[in-house]
N, C-alpha and C positions, 0 to 999 in steps of 0.2 A: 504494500500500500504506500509505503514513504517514496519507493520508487516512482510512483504513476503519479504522486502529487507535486515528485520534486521535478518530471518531467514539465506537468502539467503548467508549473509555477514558472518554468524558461519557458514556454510557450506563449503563454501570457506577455511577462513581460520581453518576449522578444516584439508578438504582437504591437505593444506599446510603443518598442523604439522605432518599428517600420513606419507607424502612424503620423510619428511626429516627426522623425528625423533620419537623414540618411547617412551613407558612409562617404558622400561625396569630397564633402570639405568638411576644416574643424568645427567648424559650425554649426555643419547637418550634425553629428557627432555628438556635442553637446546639448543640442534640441531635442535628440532624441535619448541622450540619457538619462538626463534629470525627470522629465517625467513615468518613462522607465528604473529608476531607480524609488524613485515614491510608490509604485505599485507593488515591485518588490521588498519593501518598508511592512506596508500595509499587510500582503500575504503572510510577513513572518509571522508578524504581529497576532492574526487572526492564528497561524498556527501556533503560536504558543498562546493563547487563548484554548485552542483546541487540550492543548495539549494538559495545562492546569488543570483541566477541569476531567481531563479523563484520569487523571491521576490521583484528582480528589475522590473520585467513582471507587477506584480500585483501592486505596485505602480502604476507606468503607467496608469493604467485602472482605478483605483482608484482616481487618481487627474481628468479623464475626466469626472468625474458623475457630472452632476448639481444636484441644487434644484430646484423644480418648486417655483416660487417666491411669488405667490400670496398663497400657503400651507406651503412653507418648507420645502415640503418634497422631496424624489428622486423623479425625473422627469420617466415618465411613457410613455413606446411609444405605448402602446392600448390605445384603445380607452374609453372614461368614460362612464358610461349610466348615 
């Protein structure tokens, strides 16, 4: 998944630099990074938003694991033979 989004994330902002700016001269250059460069700002941003918050999820789920007391070990909800 980090693959397809970090693909996804150069696509974008490649998209951005095409829009605004080319590789002609220093110029086209700079016109086209600065606004390409705020979109990739943005995308982090959003992915570490992403990312906080999945990590607060998985905490969560994490502190409710027991042990079973008499092994030690994670608590199992099948059954044993």
């Amino acid at each position: 998944m980090g693959r397809f989004g970090g693909a996804f994330g150069v696509a974008i902002v490649t998209a951005v630099f095409s829009a605004h700016g080319s590789l002609a001269s220093a110029a086209g250059v700079v016109a086209g990074y600065r606004p390409a460069l705020v979109v990739a700002a943005v995308l982090s941003l959003a992915g570490s938003a992403a990312a906080v918050a999945i990590g607060r999820r998985r905490t969560a789920v994490a502190a409710d694991t027991s042990l079973d007391r008499a092994e030690g070990f994670p608590a199992i909800a099948t059954a044993r033979s």
